[in-house]
N, C-alpha and C positions, 0 to 999 in steps of 0.2 A: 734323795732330794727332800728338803724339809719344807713342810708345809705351811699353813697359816694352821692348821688343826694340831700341829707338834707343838707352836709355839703357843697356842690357845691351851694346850695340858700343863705345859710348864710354868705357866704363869697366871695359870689356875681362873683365867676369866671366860667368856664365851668368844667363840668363834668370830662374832659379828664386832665383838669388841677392838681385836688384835686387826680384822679388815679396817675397822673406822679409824686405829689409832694409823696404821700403817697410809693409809690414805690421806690422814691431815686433819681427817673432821674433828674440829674441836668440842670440846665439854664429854667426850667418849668415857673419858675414865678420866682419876686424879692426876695430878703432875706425876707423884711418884711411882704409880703403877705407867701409865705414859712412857717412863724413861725405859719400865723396865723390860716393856714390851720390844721399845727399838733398841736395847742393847742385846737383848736376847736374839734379834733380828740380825743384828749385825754381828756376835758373835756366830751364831749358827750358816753365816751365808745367806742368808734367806733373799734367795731370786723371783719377784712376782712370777706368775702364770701370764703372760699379757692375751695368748691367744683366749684361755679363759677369763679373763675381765673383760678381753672385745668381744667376746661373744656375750655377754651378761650386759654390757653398755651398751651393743648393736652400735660400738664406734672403732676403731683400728688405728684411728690417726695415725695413718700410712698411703703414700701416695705413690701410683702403681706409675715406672717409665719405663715403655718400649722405646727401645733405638732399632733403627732399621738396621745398623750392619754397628757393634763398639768398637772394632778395628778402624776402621774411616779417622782420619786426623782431625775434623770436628767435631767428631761426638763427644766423644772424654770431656773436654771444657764444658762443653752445655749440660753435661748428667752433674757436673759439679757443681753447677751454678744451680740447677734443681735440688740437689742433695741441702747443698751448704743455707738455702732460702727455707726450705721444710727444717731442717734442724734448729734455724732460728726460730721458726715457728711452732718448735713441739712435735714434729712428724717423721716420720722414718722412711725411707722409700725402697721400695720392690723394683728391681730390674729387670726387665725379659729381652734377648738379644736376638734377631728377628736373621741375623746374619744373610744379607740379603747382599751386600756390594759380593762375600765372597761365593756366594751362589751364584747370583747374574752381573757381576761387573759393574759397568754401567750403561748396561741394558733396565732402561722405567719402564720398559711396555707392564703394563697396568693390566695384570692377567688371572684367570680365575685361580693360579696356583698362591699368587699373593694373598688374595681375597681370603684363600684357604687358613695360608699360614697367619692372619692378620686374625682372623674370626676364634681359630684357637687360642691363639694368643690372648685374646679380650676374654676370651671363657677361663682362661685359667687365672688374669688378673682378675676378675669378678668371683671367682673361687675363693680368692685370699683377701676379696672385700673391700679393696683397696675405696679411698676416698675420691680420689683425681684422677684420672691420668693424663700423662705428657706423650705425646707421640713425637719419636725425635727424628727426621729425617737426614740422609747423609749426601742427598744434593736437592736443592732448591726447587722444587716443580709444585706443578697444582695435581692434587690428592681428588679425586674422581670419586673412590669407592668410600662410601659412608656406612660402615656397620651400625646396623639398625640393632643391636645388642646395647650398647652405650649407654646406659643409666646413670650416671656421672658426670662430674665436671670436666670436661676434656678438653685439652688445646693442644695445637701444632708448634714442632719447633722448626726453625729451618727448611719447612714447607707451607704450604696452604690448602687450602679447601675450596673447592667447587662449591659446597656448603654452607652459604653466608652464614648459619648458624651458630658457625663453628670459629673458635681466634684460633690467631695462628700468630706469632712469634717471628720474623726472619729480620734481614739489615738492608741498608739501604745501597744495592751493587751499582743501582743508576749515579748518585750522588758522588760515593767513592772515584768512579772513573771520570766524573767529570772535575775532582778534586786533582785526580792526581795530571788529567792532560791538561787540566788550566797549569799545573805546577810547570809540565815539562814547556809547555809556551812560553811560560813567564821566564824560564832559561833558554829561551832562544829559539828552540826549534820549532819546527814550519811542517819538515815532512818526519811524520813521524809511521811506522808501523804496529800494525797492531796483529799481538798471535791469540788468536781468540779459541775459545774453545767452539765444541761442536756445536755447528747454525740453532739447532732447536733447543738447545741449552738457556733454561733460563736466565740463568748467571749472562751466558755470553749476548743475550738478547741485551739483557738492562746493562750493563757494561757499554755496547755496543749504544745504546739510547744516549750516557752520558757523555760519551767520548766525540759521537757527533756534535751533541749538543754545544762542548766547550769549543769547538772547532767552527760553532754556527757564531755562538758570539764572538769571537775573537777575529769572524770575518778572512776564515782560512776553508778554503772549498776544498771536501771529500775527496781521497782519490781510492776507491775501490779494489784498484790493484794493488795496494796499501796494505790488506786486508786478509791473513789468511789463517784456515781452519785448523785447529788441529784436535787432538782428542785429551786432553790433560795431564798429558804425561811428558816424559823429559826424553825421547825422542822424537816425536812430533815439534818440540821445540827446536831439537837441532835440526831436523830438517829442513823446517820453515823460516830461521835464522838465515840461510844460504841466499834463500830468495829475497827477502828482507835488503839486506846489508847489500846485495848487488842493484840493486834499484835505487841505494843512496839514500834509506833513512840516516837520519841520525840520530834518534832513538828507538826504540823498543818498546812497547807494554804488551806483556806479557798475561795474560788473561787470569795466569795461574805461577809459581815458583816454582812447581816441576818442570815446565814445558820452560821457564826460562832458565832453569841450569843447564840445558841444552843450547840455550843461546852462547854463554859463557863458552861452551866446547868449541862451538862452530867460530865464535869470536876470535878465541887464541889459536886455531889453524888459520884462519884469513886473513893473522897480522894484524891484528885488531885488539885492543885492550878497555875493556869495560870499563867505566866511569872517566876516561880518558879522550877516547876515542868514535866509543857510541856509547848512549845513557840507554839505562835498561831498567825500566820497574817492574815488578811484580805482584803476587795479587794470594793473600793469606797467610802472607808472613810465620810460615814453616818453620820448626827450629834451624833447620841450614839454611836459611836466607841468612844468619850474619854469622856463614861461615862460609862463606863466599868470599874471592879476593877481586876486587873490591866485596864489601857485606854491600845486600841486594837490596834495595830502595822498595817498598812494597807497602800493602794495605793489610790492618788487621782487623778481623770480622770480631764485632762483641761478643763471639762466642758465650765466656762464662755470663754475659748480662741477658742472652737470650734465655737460658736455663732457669737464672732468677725471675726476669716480667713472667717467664710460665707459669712459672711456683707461684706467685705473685699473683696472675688472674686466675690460678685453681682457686684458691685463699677466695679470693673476691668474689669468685661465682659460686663458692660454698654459703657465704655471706650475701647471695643475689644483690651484688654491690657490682657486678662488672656490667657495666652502660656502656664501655667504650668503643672505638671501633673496632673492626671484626680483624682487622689486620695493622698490628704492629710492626714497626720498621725502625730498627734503632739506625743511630749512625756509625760507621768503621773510624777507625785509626791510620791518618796516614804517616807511613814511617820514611821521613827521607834519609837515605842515606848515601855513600861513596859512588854506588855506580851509577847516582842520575849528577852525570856532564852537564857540563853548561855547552851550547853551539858558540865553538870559536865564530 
């Protein structure tokens, strides 16, 4: 490996020379020695030492992100959106994978094993120094436990905090559902069903706030049996589709795209065809929602934009610049497509 001290013998100056020229600082030496330092540099390879200049700078510009599980279909966009915001900004980022969906599913219980693996986790980004960290969550809840470790700029993606102190990053799930059942009213329907996910599910909470809400102003009364549970997966959809369709919705929302490729199933056994016969939305626009026949009507989370506002208020609370409030909410995408029917 070649040094700054190889390339300081070859070119016959001092050590501190070939650092200042390699670094930018001007007036170091003449133009022509200058050139001859970085040619010598660049024929040799010469790769800095970065962990030795961040330890001599006590800076890393490197910003530390845990995801709770990098399997999960939203995380990858948001580590991207973090990544792609830091590199614009000169920083590099550390990832720690907490693999937490394929340990506990989607079991939150908020237990001293997490606390464990959460506490390690920050000891080993704190190890490598990092400047920020981003905590990436892989379903929407409020975050209880606050490691009292935390010496740095820290913010939530796709969750929140108990701890007004702390920003947190997630989208607006109440708004989206009140966008998309204004949408399916203004094509006609009156009873619509909704397959939500599980009752204490954040997501299905605020889902469940805007979809009343578009049904309050449009002056169409709740009908509770309307309304059922399932767990986010694409059985639960088919099974809840049965109940649905025989009660004479005439459309569908679907809380989630998995639990409505299930409706699709349950659809085409009951003689029934999607965007024809009953409208069906869904909710996180999956890559198979438009490989769907009909392609599946659905909402898209700003995923990569939550990644970047992170990157964005670490930057700003590096700079004790972030005032704002404690909890951002962007807006989703809604995507209409083939299978939201109009009511003959």
């Amino acid at each position: 490996m070649v040094t700054i001290k190889k390339i300081a013998q070859m070119s016959k100056v001092s050590i501190a020379t070939v650092s200042n020229v390699l670094n930018g600082i001007p007036g170091t030496a003449s133009e022509a020695k200058t050139r001859e330092i970085l040619d010598l540099a660049r024929e040799l390879n010469y790769t800095p030492n970065m962990i030795a200049k961040s330890l001599k700078q006590r800076k890393t510009n490197t910003i530390g992100i845990i995801t709770e599980d990098l399997t999960v279909f939203n995380t990858p966009e948001i580590v991207d959106g973090i990544d792609s915001c830091c590199k614009a900004n000169g920083y590099d980022t550390i990832l720690a994978n907490m693999r937490l969906f394929k340990l506990y599913r989607n079991d939150f219980t908020d237990t001293p094993g997490h606390h464990e693996l959460l506490d390690d986790t920050l000891r080993n980004m704190s190890a490598k120094q990092v400047e920020g960290i981003v905590y990436v969550g892989y379903h929407c809840r409020e975050m209880v436990y606050f490691p009292s470790q935390i010496q740095v700029p820290f913010v939530y993606a796709y969750c929140y905090s108990s701890n007004e102190v702390l920003p947190s990053v997630i989208y607006d799930d109440q708004k989206a559902a009140f966008d998309v059942t204004e949408l399916l009213i203004h094509k006609g329907h009156r009873k619509i069903g909704v397959i939500c996910g599980p009752a204490d599910s954040y997501h299905t909470q605020e889902r469940l706030r805007g979809f009343n809400r578009a049904l309050t102003v449009h002056n169409i009364k709740p009908k509770p049996e309307l309304l059922v549970y399932g767990d986010w997966e694409r059985q639960s959809g088919y099974n809840l589709a049965g109940i649905l369709i025989n009660s004479g919705v005439s459309a569908i929302f679907s809380f989630n795209d998995l639990m409505a490729s299930g409706v699709y199933e349950r659809a085409a056994e009951m003689g029934l065809q999607i965007g024809k016969d009953l409208a069906l939305f869904g909710f996180d626009n999956r890559d198979i929602s438009q490989g769907y026949i009909p392609a599946l009507s659905t909402v898209a989370p700003p995923l990569h934009e939550i990644g970047s506002k992170c990157a964005e208020i670490i930057f700003a609370q590096m700079k004790q610049q972030w005032k704002k409030k404690k909890r951002v909410c962007l807006p989703c995408i809604i995507h209409e497509r083939n299978s939201l029917a109009a009511k003959c």
